[in-house]
C-alpha positions as CSV (number, residue, x, y, z in Angstrom):
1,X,-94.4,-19.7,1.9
2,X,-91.3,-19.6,-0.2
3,X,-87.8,-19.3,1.7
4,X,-84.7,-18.1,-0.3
5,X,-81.3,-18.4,0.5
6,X,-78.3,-16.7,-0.3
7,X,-74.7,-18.0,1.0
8,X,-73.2,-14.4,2.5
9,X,-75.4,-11.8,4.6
10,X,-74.2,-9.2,2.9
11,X,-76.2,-10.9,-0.1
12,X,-79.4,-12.1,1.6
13,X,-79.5,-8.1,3.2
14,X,-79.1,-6.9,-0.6
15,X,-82.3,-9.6,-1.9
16,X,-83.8,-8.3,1.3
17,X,-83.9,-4.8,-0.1
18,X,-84.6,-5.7,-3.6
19,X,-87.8,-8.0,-3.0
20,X,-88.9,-5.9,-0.1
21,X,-89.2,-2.7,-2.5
22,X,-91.4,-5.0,-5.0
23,X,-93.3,-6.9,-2.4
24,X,-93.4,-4.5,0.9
25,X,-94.3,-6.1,3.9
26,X,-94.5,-9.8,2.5
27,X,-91.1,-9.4,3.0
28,X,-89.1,-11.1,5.9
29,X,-85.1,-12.1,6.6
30,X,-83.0,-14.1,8.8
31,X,-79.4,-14.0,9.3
32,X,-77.2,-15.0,12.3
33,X,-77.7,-11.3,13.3
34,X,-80.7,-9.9,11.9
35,X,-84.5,-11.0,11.9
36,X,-87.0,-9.1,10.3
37,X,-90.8,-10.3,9.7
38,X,-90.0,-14.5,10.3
39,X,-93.4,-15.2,9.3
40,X,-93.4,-13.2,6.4
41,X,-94.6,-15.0,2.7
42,X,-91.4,-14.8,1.3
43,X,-88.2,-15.2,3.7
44,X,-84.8,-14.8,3.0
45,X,-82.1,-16.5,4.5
46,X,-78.3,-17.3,4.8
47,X,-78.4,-21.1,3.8
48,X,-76.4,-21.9,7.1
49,X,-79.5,-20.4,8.7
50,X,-82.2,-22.7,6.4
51,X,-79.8,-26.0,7.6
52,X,-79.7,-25.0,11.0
53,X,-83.5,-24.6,10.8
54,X,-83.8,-28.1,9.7
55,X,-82.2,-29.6,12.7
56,X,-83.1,-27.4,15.3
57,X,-86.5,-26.3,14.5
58,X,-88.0,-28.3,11.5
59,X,-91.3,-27.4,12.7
60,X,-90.8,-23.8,11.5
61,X,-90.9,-25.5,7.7
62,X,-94.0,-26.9,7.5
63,X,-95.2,-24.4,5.3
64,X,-92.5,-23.8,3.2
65,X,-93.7,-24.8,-0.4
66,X,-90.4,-23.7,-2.1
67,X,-86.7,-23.1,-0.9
68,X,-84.8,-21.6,-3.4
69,X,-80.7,-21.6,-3.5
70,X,-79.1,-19.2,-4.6
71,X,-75.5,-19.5,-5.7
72,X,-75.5,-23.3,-5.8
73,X,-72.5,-24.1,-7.2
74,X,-71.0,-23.6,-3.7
75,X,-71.8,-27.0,-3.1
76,X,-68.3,-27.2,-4.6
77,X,-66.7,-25.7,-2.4
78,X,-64.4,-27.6,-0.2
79,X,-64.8,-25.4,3.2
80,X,-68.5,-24.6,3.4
81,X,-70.1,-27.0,0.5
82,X,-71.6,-29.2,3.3
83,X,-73.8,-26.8,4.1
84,X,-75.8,-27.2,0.5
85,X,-75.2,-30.8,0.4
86,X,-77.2,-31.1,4.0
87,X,-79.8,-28.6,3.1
88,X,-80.4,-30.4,0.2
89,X,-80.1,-33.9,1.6
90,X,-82.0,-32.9,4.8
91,X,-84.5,-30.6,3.8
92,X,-88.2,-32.0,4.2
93,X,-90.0,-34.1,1.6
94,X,-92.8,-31.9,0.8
95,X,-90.8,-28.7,-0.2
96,X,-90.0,-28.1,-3.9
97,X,-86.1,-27.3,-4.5
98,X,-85.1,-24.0,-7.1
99,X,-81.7,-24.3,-7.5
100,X,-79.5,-21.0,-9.0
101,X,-76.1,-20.9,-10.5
102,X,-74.8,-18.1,-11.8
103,X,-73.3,-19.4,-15.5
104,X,-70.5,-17.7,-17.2
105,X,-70.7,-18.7,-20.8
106,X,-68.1,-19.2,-23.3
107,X,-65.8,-19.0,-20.7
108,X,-62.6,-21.2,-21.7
109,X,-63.0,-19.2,-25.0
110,X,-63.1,-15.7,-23.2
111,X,-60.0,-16.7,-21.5
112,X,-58.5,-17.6,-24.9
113,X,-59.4,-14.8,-26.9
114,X,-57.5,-12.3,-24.1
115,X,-54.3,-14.6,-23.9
116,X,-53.9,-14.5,-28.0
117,X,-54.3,-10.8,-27.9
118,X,-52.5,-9.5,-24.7
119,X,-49.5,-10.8,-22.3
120,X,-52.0,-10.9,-18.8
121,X,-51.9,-14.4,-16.8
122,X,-55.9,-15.6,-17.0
123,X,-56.3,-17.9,-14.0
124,X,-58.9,-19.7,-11.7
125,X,-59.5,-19.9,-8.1
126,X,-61.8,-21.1,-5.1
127,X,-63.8,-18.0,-5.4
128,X,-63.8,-17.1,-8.9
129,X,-63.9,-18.8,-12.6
130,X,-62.4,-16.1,-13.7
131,X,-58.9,-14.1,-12.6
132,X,-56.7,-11.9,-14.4
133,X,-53.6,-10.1,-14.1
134,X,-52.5,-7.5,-16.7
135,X,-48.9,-7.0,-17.8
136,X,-49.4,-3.3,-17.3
137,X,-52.2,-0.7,-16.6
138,X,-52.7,0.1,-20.0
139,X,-53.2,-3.3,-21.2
140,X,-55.5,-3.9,-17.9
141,X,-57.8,-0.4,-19.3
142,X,-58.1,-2.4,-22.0
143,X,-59.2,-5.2,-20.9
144,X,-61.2,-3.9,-18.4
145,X,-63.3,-2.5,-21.1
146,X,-63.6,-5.3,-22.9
147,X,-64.9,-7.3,-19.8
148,X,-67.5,-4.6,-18.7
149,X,-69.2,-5.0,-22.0
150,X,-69.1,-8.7,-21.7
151,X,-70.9,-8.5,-17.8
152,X,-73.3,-6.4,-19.6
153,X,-74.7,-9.6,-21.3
154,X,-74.9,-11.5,-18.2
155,X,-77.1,-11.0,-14.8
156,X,-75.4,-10.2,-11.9
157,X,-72.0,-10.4,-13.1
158,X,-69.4,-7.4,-12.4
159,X,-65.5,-7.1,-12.9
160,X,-63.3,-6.3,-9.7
161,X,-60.8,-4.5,-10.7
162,X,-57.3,-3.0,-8.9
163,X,-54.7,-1.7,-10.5
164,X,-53.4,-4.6,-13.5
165,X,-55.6,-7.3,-10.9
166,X,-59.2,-8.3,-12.3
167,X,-61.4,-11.1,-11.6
168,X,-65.7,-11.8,-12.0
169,X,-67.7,-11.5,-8.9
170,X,-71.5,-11.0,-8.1
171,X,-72.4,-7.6,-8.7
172,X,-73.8,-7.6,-5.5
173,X,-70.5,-8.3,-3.6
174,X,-68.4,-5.0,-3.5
175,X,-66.6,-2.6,-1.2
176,X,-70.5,-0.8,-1.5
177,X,-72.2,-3.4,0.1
178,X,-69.9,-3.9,2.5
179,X,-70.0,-0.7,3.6
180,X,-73.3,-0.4,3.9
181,X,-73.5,-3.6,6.0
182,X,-70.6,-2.3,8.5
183,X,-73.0,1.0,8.5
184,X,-75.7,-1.3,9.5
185,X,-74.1,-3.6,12.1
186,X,-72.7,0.3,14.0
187,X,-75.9,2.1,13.3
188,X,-73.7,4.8,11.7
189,X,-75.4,7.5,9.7
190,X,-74.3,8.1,6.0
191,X,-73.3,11.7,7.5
192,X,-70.9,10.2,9.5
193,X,-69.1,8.1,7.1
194,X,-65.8,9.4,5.4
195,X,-64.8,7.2,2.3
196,X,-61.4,7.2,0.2
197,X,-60.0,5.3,-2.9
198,X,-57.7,4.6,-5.1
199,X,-58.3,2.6,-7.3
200,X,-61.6,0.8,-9.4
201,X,-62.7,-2.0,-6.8
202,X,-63.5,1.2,-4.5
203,X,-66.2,3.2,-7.2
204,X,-68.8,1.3,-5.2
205,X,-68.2,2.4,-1.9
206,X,-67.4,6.5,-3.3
207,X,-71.3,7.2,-3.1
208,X,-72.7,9.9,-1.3
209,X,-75.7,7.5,-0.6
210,X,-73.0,5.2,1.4
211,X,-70.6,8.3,2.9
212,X,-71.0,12.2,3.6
213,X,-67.5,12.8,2.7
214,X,-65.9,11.3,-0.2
215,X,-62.0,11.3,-1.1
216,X,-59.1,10.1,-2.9
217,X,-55.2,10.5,-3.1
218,X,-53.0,11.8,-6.3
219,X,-52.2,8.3,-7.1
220,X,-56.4,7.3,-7.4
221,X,-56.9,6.2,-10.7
222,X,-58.5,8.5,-12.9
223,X,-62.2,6.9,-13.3
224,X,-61.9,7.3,-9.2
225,X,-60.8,11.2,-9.3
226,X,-63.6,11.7,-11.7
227,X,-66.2,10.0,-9.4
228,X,-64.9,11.7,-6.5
229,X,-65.1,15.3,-7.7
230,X,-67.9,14.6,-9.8
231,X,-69.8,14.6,-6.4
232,X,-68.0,17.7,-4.7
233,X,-65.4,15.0,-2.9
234,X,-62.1,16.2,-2.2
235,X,-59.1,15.0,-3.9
236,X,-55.7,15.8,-2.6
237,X,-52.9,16.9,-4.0
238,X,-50.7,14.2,-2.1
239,X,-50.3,10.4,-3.1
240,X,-51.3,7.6,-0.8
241,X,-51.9,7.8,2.7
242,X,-50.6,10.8,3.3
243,X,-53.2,11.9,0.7
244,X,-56.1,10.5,2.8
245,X,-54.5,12.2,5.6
246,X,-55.1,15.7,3.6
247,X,-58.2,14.9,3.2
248,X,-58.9,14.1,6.8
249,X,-57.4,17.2,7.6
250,X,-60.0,18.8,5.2
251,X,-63.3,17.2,6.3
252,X,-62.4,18.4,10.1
253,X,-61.9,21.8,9.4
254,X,-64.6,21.6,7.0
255,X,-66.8,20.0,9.6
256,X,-65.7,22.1,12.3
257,X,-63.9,19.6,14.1
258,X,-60.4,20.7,13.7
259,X,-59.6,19.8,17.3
260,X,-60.2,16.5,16.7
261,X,-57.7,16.4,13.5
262,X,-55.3,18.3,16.2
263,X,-56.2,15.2,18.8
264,X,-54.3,12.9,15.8
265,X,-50.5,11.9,15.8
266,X,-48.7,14.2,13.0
267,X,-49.2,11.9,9.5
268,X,-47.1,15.1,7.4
């Protein structure tokens, strides 16, 4: 039995989905909120979940040949890097440790090459090796370009990007996977789901597999409009919210559910 952990659900639900389309039923997850299969081959976990199993129930681990950590390096972090110290520490003698670490390469020299050719502010922080901020939109297109091809050459990296803001993150953490976790957690259906953006960090979330009815304002960058209408979305001829207002407006009457729109203070 091999165990696999991931340090956010909305991770260990997206390695749930991957592996369970490769390996079907061999397939099993636990999270503080969802179990699926706990006796399945391969199980995937939130590491809080694999340390709590070690003190609480280390009898479920006898077993377990492999545990494999995803996203190590969050042993550095300050707030929740006990967790992987004591899962590491704690974890029983006979199973085998796989340790994972997403590496950037050629970082420090990445960050040089873009502050000798542009005016942005490259920068660090707890929850990325990698931050940016543009002087100005066009110098942030730029750029952006630039660091999509360079995520291209390394697994499971992606650029975040809003308005002249930009930093790395796992391609698996986006306003997409969120969504489809908050879909999850309500037992929505995708035909009840309106989405609007604006800007880039919201492309992954304006998919008709995550929403029925896709939107965005005037002010929506132009990648997003594109996206938008590219899939029959509505895009309104107003900026900002009152924007997503139209387009409320729209999908009711579309839907046939103007009273509902009627039910709503004025927003115009």
């Amino acid at each position: 039995m091999i165990v696999y952990t991931a340090p956010i659900k909305a991770l260990s639900n997206q390695k749930f989905r991957d592996f369970r389309e490769i390996h079907g039923d061999e397939v099993g997850i636990m999270t503080g909120d969802v179990t699926i299969n706990p006796s399945a081959s391969l199980l995937i976990m939130t590491t809080e979940v694999f340390r709590n199993t070690i003190f609480e129930s280390p009898e479920r681990l006898e077993q377990v040949s492999f545990v494999v950590f995803d996203e190590v390096h969050y042993l550095d972090d300050p707030e929740r890097g006990t967790v992987w110290e004591e899962s590491i520490l704690y974890a029983p003698g006979h199973i085998r440790i796989v340790a994972l670490s997403a590496t950037i390469p050629n970082i420090e020299q990445l960050a040089g090459w873009i502050r000798q050719r542009f005016s942005a502010t490259v920068y660090e922080d707890a929850f990325s090796p990698f931050c940016l901020i543009a002087s100005s939109n066009g110098e942030a297109d730029a750029i952006h370009h630039f660091l999509n091809d360079y995520c291209s050459g390394v697994p499971q990296l992606a650029v975040v990007r809003n308005d002249v803001y930009a930093r790395f993150s796992h391609h698996a953490y986006n306003k997409g996977t969120a969504l489809a976790e908050l879909r999850r957690r309500l037992g929505v259906e995708v035909d009840e789901v309106f989405a609007a953006g604006d800007h880039h960090n919201d492309l992954p979330m304006l998919s008709l597999n995550l929403a029925r009815w896709l939107a965005a304002p005037s002010n929506a960058a132009h990648a997003v409009k594109e996206a938008v209408r590219r899939q029959q979305g509505f895009v309104s001829q107003y900026p900002h919210g009152e924007g997503v207002a139209d387009a409320l407006e729209f999908v009711c009457r579309s839907a046939g559910r103007e009273h509902e729109w009627l039910s709503l203070p004025t927003m115009r």
